[in-house]
C-alpha positions as a Markdown table, in Angstrom:
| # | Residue | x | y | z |
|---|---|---|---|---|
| 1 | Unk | 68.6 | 148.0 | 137.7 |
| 2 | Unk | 70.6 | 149.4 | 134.6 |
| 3 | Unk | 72.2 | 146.7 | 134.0 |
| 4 | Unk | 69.2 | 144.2 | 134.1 |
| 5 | Unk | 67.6 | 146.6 | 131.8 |
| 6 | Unk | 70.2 | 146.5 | 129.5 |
| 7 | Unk | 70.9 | 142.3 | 129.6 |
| 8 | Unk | 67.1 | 142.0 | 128.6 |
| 9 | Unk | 67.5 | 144.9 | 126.0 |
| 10 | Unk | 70.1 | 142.9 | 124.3 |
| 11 | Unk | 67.6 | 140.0 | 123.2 |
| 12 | Unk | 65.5 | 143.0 | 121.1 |
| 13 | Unk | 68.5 | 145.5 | 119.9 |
| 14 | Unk | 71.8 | 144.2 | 118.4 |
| 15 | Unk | 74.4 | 146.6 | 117.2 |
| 16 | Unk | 73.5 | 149.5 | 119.7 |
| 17 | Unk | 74.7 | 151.3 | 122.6 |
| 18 | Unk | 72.3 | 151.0 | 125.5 |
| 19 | Unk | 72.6 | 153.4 | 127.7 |
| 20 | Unk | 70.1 | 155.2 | 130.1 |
| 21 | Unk | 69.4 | 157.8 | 127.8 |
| 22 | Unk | 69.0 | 155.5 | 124.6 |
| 23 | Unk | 65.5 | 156.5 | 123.0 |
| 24 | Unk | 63.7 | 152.9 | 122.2 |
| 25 | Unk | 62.7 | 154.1 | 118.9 |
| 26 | Unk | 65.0 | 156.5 | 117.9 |
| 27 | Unk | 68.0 | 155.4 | 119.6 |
| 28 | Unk | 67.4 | 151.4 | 119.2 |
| 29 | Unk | 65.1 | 150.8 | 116.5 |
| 30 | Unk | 63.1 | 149.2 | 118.1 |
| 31 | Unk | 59.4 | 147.8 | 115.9 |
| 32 | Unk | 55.9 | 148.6 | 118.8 |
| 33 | Unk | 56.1 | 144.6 | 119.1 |
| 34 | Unk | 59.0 | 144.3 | 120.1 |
| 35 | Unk | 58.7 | 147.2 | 122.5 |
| 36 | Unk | 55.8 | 145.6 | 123.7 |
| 37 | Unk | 57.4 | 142.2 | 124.7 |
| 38 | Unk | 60.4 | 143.5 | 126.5 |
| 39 | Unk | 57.7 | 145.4 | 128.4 |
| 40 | Unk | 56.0 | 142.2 | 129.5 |
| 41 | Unk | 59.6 | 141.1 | 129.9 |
| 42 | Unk | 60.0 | 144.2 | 132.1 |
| 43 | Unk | 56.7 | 143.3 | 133.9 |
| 44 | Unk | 57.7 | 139.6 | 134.5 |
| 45 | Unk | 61.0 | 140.3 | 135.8 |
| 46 | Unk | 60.2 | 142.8 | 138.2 |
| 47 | Unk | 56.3 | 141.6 | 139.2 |
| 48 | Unk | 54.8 | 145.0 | 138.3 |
| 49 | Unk | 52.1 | 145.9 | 136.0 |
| 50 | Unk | 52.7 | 148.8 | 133.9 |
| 51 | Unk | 50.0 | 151.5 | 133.3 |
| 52 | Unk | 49.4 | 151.7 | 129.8 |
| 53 | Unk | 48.1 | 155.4 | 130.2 |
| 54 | Unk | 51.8 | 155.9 | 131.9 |
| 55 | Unk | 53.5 | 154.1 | 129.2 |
| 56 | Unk | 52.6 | 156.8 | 126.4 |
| 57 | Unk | 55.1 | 159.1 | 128.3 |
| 58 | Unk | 58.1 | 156.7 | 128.4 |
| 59 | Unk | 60.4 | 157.2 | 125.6 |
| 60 | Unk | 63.9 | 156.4 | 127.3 |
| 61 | Unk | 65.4 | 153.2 | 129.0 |
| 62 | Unk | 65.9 | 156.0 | 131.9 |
| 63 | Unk | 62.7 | 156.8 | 132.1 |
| 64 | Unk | 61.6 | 153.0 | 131.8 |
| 65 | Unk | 63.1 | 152.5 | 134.9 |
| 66 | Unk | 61.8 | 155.4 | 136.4 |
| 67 | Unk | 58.6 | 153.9 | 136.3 |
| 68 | Unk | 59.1 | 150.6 | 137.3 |
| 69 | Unk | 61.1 | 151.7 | 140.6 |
| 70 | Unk | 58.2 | 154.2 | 140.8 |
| 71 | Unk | 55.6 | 151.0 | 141.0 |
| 72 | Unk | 57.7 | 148.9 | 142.8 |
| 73 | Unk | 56.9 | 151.0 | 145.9 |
């Protein structure tokens, strides 16, 4: 799943290491907006709908999927 992660990350982020432990913010500059599409991306790709409530904790790409293998169930 880190992989897919990472191919749709690379539409958002240039010039960054992705790895599992990569902070969105921090780590990958990433703007809210653009955090925000790649999380309807996210959604799209893997027919979940993400909590917003849930969302507030995720800071990681780890923990991103974390929570989407979490729903998936």
């Amino acid at each position: 799943m880190f992989e897919r992660f990472k191919e749709i990350l690379s539409y958002y982020v240039e010039g960054y290491e992705i790895t599992p432990d990569s902070d969105f913010m921090a780590d990958l500059k990433m703007l809210s907006l653009e955090i925000v599409d790649f999380i309807i991306d996210i959604e799209k790709e893997y027919g979940v709908r993400i909590p917003e409530k849930k969302l507030a904790k995720v800071k990681t790409v780890q923990q991103m999927i974390d929570l989407v293998e979490s729903l998936k169930k």
